[in-house]
VOGU-3710 file (C-alpha; in Angstrom, 3 decimals, decimal comma):
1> xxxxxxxxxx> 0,000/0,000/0,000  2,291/2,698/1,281  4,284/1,272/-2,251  1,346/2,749/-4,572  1,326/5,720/-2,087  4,661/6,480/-2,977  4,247/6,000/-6,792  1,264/8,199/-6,505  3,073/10,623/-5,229  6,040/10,770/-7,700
11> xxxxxxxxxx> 3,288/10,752/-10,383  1,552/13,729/-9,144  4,822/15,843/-8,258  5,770/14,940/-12,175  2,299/16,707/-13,025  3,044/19,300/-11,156  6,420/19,839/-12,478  5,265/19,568/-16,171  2,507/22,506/-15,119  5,664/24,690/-14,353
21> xxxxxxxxxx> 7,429/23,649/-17,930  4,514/24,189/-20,130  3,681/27,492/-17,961  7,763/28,976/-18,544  7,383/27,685/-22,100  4,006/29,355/-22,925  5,122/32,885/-20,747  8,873/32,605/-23,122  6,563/32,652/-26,311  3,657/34,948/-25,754
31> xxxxxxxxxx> 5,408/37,649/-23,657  9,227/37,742/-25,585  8,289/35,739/-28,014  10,852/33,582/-28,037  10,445/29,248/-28,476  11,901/27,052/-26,286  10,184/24,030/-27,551  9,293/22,908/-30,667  5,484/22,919/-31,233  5,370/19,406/-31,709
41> xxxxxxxxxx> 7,024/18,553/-28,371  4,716/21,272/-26,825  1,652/19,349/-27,690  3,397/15,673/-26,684  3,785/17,715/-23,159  0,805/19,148/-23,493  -1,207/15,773/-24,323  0,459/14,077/-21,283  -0,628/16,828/-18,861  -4,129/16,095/-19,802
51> xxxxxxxxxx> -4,164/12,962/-19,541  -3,286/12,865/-16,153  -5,762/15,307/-15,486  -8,559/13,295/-16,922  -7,638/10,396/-14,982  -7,272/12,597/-11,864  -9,336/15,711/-11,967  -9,683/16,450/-8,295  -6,185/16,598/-8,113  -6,268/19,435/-11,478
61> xxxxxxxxxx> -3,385/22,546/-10,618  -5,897/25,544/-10,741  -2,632/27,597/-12,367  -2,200/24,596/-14,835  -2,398/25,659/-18,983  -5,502/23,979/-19,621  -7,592/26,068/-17,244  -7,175/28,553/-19,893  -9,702/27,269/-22,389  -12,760/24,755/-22,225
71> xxxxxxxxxx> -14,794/26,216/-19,228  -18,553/25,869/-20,021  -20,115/28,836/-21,873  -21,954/31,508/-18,888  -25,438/32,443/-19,584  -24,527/36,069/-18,306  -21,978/37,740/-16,754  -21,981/38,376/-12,834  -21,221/41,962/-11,287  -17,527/42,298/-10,581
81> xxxxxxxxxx> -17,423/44,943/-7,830  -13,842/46,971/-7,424  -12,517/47,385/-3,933  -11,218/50,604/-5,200  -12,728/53,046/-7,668  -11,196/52,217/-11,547  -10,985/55,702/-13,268  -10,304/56,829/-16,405  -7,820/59,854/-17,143  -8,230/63,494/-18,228
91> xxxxxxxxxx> -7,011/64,001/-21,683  -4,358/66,668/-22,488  -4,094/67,394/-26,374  -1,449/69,884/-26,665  2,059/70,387/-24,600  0,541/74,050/-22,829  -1,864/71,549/-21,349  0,823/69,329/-19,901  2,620/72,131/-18,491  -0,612/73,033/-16,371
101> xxxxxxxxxx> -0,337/69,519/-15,019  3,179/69,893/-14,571  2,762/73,377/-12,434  -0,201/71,349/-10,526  2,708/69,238/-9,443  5,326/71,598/-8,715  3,237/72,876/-5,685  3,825/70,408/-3,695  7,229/70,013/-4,353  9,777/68,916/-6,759
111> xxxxxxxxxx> 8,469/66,964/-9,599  9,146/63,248/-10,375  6,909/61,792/-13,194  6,778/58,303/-14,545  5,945/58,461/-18,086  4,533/55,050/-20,329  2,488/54,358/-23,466  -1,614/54,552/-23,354  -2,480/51,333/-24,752  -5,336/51,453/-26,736
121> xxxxxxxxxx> -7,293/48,632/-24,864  -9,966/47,660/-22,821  -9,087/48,398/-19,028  -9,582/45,390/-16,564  -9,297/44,999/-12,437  -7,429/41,203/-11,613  -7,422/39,626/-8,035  -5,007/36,887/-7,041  -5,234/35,218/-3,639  -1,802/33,696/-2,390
131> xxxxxxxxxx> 0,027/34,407/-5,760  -2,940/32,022/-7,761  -5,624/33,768/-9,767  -8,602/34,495/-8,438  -11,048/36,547/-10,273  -11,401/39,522/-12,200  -13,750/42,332/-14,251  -14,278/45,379/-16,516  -14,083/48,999/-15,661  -17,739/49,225/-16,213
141> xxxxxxxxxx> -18,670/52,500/-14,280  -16,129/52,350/-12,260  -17,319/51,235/-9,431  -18,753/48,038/-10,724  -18,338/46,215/-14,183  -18,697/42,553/-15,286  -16,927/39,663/-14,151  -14,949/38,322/-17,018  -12,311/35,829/-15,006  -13,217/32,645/-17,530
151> xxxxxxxxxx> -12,189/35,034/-20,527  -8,960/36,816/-18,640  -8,103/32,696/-18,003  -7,571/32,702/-21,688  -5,092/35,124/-22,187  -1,811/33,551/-22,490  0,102/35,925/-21,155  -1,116/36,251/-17,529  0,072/34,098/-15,277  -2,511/32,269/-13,562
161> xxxxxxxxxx> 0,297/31,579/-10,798  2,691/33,772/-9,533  5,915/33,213/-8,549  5,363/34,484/-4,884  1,972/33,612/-2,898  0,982/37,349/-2,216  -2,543/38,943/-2,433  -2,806/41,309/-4,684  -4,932/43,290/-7,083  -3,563/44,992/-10,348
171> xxxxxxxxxx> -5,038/46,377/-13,712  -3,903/46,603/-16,722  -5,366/47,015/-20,146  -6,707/43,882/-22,173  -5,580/44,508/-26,578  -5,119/42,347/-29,250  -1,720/42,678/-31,687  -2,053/44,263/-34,792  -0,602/41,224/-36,213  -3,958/39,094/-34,825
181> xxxxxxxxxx> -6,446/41,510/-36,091  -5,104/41,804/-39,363  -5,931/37,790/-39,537  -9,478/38,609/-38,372  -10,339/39,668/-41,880  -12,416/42,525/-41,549  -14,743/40,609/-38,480  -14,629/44,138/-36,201  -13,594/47,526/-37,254  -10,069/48,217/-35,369
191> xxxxxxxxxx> -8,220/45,931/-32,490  -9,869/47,377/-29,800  -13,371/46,719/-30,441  -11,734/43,739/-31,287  -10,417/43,073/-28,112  -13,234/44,081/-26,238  -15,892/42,146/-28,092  -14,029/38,760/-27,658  -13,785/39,895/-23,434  -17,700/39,973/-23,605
201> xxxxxxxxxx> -18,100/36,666/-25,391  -19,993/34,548/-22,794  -18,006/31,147/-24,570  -14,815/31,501/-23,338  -13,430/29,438/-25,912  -14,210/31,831/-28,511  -12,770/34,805/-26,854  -9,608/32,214/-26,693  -9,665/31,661/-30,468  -9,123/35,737/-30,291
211> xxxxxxxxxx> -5,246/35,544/-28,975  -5,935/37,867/-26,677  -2,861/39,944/-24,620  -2,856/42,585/-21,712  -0,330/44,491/-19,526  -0,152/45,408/-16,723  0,031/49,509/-15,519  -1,444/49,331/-11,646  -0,875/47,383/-8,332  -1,677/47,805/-5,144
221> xxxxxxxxxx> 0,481/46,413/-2,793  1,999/47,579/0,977  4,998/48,212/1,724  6,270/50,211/-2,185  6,263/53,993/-2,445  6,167/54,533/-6,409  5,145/53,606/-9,611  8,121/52,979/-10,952  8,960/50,942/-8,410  5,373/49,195/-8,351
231> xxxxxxxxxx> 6,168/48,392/-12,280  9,243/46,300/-11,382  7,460/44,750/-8,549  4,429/43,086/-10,799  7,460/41,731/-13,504  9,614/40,219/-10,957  5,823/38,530/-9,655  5,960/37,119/-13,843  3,296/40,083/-15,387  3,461/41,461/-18,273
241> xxxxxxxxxx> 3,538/44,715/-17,888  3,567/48,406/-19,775  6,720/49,965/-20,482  8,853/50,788/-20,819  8,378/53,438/-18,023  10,706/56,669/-18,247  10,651/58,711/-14,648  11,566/62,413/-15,783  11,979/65,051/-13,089  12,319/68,240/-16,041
251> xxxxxxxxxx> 9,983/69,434/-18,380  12,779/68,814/-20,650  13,035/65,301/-19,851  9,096/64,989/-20,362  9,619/66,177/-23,896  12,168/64,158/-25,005  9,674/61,088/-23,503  6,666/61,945/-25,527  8,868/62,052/-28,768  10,499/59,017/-28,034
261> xxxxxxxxxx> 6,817/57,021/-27,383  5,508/58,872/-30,571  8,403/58,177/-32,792  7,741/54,042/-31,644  3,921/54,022/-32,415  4,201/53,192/-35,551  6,994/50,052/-34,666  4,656/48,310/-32,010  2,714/45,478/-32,858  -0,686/47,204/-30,589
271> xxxxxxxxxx> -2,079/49,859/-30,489  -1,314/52,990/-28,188  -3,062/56,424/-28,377  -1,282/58,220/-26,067  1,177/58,555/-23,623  0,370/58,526/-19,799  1,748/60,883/-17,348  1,871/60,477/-13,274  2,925/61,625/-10,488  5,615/58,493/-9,703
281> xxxxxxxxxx> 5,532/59,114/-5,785  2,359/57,086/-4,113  2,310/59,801/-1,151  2,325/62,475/-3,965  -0,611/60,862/-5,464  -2,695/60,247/-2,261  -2,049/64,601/-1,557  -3,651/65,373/-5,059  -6,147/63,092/-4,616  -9,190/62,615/-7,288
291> xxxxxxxxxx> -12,663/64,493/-8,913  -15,787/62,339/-9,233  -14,307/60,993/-12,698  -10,686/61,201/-12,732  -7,542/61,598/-10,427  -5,465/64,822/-10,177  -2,259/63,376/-10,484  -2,012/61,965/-13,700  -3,251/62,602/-17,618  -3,565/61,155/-20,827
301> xxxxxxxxxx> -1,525/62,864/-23,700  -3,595/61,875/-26,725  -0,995/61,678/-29,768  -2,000/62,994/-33,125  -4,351/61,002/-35,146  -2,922/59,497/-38,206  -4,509/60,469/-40,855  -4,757/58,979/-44,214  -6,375/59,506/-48,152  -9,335/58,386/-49,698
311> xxxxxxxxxx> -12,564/58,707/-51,987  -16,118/58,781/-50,350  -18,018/56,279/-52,659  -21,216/57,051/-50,921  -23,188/58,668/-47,787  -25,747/56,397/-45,959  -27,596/57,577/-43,180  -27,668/55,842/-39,517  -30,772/56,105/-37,722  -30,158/56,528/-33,257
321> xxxxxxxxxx> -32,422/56,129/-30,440  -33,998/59,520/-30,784  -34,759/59,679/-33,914  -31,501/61,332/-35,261  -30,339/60,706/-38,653  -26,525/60,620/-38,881  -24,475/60,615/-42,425  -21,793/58,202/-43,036  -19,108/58,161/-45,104  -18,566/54,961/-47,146
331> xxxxxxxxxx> -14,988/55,363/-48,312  -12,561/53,323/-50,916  -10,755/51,047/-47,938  -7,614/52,799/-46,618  -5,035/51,450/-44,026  -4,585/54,013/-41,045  -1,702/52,193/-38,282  -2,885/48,672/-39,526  -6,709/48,906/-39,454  -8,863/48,819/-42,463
341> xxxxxxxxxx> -10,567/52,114/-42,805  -14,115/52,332/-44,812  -16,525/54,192/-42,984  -16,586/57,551/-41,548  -18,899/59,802/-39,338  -20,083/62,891/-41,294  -21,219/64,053/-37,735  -24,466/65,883/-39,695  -25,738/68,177/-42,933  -23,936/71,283/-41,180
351> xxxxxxxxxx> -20,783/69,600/-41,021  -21,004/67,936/-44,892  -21,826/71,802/-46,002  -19,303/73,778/-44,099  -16,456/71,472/-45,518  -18,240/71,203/-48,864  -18,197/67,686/-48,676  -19,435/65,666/-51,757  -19,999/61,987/-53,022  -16,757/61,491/-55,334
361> xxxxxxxxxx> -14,659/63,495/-53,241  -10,921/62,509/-52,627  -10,423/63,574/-48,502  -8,302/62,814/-45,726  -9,378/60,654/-42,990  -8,018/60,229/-39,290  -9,423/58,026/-36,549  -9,894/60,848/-33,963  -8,794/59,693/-30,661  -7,230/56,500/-32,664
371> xxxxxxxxxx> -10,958/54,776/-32,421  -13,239/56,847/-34,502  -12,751/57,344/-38,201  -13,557/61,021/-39,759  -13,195/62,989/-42,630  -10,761/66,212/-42,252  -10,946/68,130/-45,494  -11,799/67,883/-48,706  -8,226/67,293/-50,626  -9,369/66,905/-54,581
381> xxxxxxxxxx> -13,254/67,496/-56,221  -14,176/65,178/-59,213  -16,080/67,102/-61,919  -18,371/64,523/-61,192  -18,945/64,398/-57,427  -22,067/64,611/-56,266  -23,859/66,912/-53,304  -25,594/64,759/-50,844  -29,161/65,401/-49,665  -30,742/64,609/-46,573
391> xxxxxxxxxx> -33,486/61,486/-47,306  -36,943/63,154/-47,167  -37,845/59,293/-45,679  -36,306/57,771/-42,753  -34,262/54,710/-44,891  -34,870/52,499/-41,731  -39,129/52,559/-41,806  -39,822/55,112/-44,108  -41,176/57,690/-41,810  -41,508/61,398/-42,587
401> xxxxxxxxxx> -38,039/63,099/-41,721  -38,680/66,498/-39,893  -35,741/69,606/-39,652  -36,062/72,773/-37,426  -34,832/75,960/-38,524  -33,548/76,637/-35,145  -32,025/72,511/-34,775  -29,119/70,616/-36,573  -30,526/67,557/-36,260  -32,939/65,753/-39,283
411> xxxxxxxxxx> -34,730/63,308/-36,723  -37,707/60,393/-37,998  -40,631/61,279/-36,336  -41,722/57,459/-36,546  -42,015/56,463/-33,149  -42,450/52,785/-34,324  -38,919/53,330/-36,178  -36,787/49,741/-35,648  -33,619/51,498/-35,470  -35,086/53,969/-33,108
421> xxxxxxxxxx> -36,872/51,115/-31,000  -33,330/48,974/-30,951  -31,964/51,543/-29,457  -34,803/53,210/-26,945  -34,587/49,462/-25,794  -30,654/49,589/-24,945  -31,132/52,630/-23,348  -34,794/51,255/-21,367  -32,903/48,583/-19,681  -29,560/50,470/-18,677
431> xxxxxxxxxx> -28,672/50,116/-15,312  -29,405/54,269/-14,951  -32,974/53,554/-16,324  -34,825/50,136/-15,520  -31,798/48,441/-15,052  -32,534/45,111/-16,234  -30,093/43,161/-15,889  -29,803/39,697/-18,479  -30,895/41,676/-21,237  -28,306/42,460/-23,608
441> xxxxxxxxxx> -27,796/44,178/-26,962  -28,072/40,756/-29,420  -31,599/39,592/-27,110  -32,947/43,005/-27,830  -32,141/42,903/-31,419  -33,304/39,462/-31,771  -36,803/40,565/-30,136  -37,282/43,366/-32,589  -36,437/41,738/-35,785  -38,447/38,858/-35,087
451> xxxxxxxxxx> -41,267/41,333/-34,256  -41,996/39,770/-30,984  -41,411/43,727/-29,557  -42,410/46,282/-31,649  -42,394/49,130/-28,187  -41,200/49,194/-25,265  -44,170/48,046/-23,307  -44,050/44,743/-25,171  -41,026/43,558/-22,526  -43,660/43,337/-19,931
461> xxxxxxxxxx> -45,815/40,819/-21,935  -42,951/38,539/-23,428  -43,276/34,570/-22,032  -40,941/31,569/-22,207  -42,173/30,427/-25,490  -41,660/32,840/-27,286  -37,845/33,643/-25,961  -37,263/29,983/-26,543  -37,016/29,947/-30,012  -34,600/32,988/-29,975
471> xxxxxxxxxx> -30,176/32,497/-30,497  -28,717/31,590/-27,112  -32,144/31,543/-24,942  -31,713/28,630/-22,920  -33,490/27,851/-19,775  -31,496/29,603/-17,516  -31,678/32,677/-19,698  -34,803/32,526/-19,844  -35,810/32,725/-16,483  -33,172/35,468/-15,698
481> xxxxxxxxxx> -34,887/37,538/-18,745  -38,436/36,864/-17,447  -37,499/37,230/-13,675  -35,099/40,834/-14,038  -38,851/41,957/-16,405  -40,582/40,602/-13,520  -38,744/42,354/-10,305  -39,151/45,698/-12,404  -43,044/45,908/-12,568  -42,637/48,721/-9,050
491> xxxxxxxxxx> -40,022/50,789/-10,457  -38,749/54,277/-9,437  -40,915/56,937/-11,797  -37,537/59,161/-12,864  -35,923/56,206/-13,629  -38,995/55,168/-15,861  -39,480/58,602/-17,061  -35,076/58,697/-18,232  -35,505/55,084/-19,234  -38,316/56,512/-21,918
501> xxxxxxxxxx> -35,853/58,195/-23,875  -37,504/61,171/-24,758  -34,835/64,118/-26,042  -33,319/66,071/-24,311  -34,548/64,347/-21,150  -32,001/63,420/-18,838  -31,435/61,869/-15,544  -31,523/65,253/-13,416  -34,113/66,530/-15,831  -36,017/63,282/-15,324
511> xxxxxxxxxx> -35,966/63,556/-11,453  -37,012/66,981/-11,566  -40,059/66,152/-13,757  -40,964/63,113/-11,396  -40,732/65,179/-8,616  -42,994/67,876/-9,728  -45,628/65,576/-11,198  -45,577/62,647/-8,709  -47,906/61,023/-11,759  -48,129/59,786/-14,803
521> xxxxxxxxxx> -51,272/61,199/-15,767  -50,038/64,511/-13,992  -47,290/64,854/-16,331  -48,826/64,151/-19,699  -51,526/66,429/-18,786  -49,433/69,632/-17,924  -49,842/72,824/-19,795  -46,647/74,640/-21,138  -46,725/76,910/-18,778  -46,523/74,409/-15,609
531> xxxxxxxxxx> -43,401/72,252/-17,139  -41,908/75,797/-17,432  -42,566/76,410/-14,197  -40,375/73,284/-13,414  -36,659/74,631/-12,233  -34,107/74,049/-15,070  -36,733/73,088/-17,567  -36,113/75,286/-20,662  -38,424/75,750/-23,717  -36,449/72,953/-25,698
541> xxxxxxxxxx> -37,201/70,347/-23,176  -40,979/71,248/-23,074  -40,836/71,408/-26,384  -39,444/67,759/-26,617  -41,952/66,647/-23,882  -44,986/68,177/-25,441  -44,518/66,472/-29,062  -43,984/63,079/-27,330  -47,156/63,257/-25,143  -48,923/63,847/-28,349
551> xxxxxxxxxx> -48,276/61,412/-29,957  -50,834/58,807/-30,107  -48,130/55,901/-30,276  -46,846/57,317/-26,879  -50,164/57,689/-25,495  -50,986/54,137/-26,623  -47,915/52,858/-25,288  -48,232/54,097/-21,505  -51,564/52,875/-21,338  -50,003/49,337/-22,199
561> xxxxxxxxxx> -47,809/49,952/-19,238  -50,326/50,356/-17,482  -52,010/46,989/-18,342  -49,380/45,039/-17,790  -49,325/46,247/-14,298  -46,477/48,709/-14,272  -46,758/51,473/-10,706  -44,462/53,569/-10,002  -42,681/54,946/-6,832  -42,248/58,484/-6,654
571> xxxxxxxxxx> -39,542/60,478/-4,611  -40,172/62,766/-2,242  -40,271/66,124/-3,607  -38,493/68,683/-2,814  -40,159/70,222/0,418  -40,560/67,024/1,953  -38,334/64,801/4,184  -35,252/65,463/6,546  -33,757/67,775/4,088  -36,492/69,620/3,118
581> xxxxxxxxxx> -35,828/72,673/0,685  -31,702/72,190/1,453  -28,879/71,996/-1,361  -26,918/69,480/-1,310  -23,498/68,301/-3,507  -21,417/65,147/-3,263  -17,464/65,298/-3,440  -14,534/62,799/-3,302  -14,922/58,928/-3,268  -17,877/57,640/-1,662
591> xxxxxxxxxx> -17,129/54,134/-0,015  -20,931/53,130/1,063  -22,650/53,148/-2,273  -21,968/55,096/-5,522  -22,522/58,777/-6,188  -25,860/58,119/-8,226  -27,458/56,186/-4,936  -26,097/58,808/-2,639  -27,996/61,566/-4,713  -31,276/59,313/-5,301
601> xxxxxxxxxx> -30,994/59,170/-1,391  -30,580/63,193/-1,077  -33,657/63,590/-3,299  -36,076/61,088/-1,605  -35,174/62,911/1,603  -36,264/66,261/-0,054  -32,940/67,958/-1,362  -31,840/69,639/-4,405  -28,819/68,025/-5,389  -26,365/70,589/-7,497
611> xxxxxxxxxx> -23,413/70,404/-9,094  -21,217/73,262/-7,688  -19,920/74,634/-4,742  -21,635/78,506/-4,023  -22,386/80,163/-0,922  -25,931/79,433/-1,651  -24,827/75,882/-0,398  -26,915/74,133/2,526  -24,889/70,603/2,723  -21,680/69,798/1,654
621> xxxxxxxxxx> -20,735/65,385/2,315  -17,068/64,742/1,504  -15,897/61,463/0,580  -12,113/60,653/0,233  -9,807/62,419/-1,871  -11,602/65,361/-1,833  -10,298/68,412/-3,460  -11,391/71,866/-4,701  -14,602/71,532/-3,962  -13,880/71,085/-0,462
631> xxxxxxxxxx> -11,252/73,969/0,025  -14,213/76,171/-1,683  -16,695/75,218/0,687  -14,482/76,094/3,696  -13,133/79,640/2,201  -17,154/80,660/1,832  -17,789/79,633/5,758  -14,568/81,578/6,435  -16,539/84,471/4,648  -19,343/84,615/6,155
641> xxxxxxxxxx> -21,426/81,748/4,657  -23,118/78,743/6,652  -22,314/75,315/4,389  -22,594/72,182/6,657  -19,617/69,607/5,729  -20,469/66,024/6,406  -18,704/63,096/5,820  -20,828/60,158/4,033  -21,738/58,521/7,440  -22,887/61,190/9,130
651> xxxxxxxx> -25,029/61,776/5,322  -26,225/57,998/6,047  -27,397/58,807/9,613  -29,787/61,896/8,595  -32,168/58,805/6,932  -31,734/56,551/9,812  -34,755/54,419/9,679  -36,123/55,359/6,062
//
């Protein structure tokens, strides 16, 4: 017995071993791409490693290579919350911008700056427990995106073990090689929607076929007091990570960076558009601190856009959520940095006349901020180019197209529009709206083409049998659909009334609306002159409201909502509650719950919720990292004026009980 014990053992510390070998071979090719091993011996390796796994798959190394592929495809993805706010950076666009930063810096003492490329990625958040991987997710809204571990599993080259058992969290940006996307043949329009579509594939061994890569920019981990140093810290732990970094401490030094990173764009096999600058010191960074979006001690440098010639062959027109009609270049294919280049905003008719843009035209093209192709300028005529006219016919449904004088916009006034009803769907179940979560883009496509939704009322009547037949409805996905529909028949009315989609409606506008007409019946009835009456309402959103409530499609459609049982919950308004008629603004990092809950909170307890700081200013709850906002609101009390500063829990305690 203890014979067999002891051959076990030798067997499974072999496994073991062979993990380690294919892992060193693997990390050798993807991240220096370099062979150590032919690819026949690889797979001989590789073949042996499986088998022992197949007869032994309790005993299965959770680092081992073939936890990379073959997990069973998710019906959705789970929330993946971040234990610290992910952010994305201010932009600077020219070097008089940079110096700003620079001088921001300088104030607190002399400047050290670590300085790297901006790969042009999709930004993830990774956590590993006692150096093995553990789980990780999308920026989403920065506070909380998707979890996407089985797809990050894929990527070849991060390690799912690493070579010291620490617990840590780091981020990096997920891209795919310009080499890979030029074998996609034309399957997504440049790398990075390339990379970021294969993240979001629910199979994860599709979004393996994709040959994903990432590297790493962020850790957080005690005990190291820069960047810099944080950089070397995640390589030594076997990351791949961004680089390389340059720490400057002149402005000189700076320049000669951003040249150097500019000059190399063009030699990389990904994609970078920009150059990221930071304050390298940790303690530096905690002193500057943060906004609600960004932090204070570092910015993107976009680089110029590379720009490229072409012909416009045509202009179609794009149909959005509202109604808009957009123009779109279709151009003779160009190559700008690698990606295939044939279609182009035109933005709208003001834009196509004030740079006398025609069909036939030879004109330069850049993908502004590296993602977004646009024409520049007209560079050649043809005798026979042709002006382009605005469709008197929406080309999606046909609809009559309408233009005011006093508007850019040609909009469809078909409410019934499909492209206007694909997208009034997206925007009906965001998580700011109705949030309904397990309805996705391709399901809400899939439910208007087949006609089984033709408004957005028609959600709240859908049954298993008919989402059954659908592309990727299995039972599970079903009864997520039907159940997130189902939880959502009390909803909040602003959230309804944003989730509607009417223009020029937003989420403060919505909140204002619902709070002064607590009803649905209230608020299609009002005159002119009472939505007026409504602070911050202008003439262009009554304007908007009024030719919605009219029409008989709308009308039609709310009373389905009706129907099918929909009720709503209205806020307080303002008057009513603990902080009746007070102002109130949020600043710094809330750790309890995310701005847009903190202010939904303010306003059911009967504030205004603003967006500056003025002496006018009745409440003032700081969260960390606070910054101007904060040092405003003390110089007014130190002038006279009365602003209450609160910090998030003593904010919490005012509702006590709600």
């Amino acid at each position: 017995m203890g014979g067999r014990d002891d051959d076990f053992t030798m067997m499974h510390e072999a496994y073991l071993a062979l993990v380690s070998r294919l892992n060193q071979y693997a990390k050798a090719y993807y991240t220096r791409d370099e062979s150590l091993i032919t690819d026949t011996e690889y797979d001989r390796l590789y073949q042996d490693l499986l088998s022992y796994e197949a007869a032994n798959p309790l005993l299965m190394a959770p680092h081992s290579p073939s936890q990379r592929v073959g997990d069973q495809p998710l019906d959705q993805f789970q929330p993946f919350h971040h234990s610290q706010r992910l952010p994305s950076l201010d932009n600077a666009f020219d070097w008089p911008q940079i110096q700003a930063f620079w001088d921001r810096l300088a104030k607190l003492g002399p400047v050290a700056m670590s300085v790297e490329p901006k790969i042009d990625g999709l930004a993830v958040a990774i956590r590993y427990e006692k150096g093995v991987f553990h789980s990780g997710g999308t920026r989403g809204d920065g506070s909380r995106g998707e979890d996407v571990s089985l797809n990050l599993k894929t990527i070849r080259s991060l390690p799912l073990r690493l070579s010291s058992p620490v617990d840590i969290e780091v981020r990096g940006e997920v891209f795919m090689r310009k080499s890979v996307f030029a074998a996609l043949d034309g399957q997504f329009a440049n790398p990075r929607n390339a990379a970021a579509g294969s993240m979001r594939q629910l199979d994860p061994a599709i979004c393996a076929q994709r040959c994903l890569d990432i590297q790493l920019y962020q850790g957080f981990y005690e005990g190291i007091s820069t960047h810099s140093e944080m950089i070397s810290f995640l390589a030594q732990l076997g990351f791949p990570v961004v680089g390389p970094v340059r720490e400057v401490t002149s402005q000189d030094a700076l320049q000669g960076a951003l040249a150097d990173i500019s000059q190399q764009r063009d030699r990389l096999d990904w994609e970078i558009d920009g150059v990221v600058i930071k304050a390298n010191s940790f303690q530096i960074q905690e002193e500057m601190g943060a906004t609600s979006k960004a932090p204070r001690w570092a910015i993107a440098y976009k680089l110029a856009a590379q720009q490229g010639v072409t012909v416009i062959e045509d202009i179609v027109v794009q149909v959005g959520r509202t109604g808009v009609l957009t123009p779109v270049a279709q151009l003779r294919p160009v190559s700008l940095a690698g990606v295939r280049i044939q279609r182009a905003t035109l933005h709208n008719m003001d834009h196509i006349e004030r740079k006398g843009i025609r069909i036939g035209d030879e004109v330069s093209v850049e993908r502004a901020g590296d993602v977004i192709p646009a024409v520049v300028e007209v560079v050649t005529s043809s005798a026979d180019a042709r002006a382009f006219k605005m469709p008197d016919a929406c080309p999606v449904c046909g609809g009559e197209v309408q233009h005011d004088e006093d508007e850019v916009a040609y909009r469809c006034c078909n409410w019934s529009c499909q492209a206007q009803l694909k997208g009034r769907l997206a925007h009906f179940c965001h998580r700011k709206a109705m949030d309904l979560d397990g309805i996705g883009v391709s399901l809400l496509e899939q439910l208007v083409d087949t006609g089984l939704v033709t408004r957005l009322s028609d959600l709240y009547q859908l049954t298993a049998n008919q989402l059954s037949v659908l592309d990727r409805m299995g039972e599970k996905s079903i009864t997520n659909c039907l159940t997130a529909i189902q939880q959502k028949r009390h909803v909040r009315f602003d959230r309804f009334l944003f989730g509607l989609g009417i223009p020029f409606v937003g989420q403060r506008t919505a909140s204002l609306l619902a709070s002064a007409f607590p009803d649905l019946d209230q608020l299609m009835g009002a005159s002119e002159e009472s939505l007026l009456a409504v602070d911050e309402v202008g003439p262009k959103i009554v304007a908007s409201l009024l030719s919605t409530f009219s029409s008989s499609d709308f009308q039609e459609m709310m009373a389905h909502f009706i129907q099918l049982g929909l009720t709503f919950e209205v806020l307080s308004p303002v008057g009513e509650g603990p902080l009746s008629n007070q102002t109130i603004l949020f600043t710094g990092s809330l750790q309890e719950m995310t701005r847009d809950i903190a202010q939904e909170k303010a306003i059911k307890w009967g504030a205004k919720v603003v967006g500056s700081v003025s002496k006018r200013l009745d409440i003032l709850v700081v969260g960390a990292n606070a910054g101007s906002k904060l040092a405003k609101a003390q110089a007014f009390n130190e002038s006279g004026a009365s602003i209450q500063i609160m910090t998030e829990a003593e904010f919490l305690q005012i509702g006590e009980g709600d």
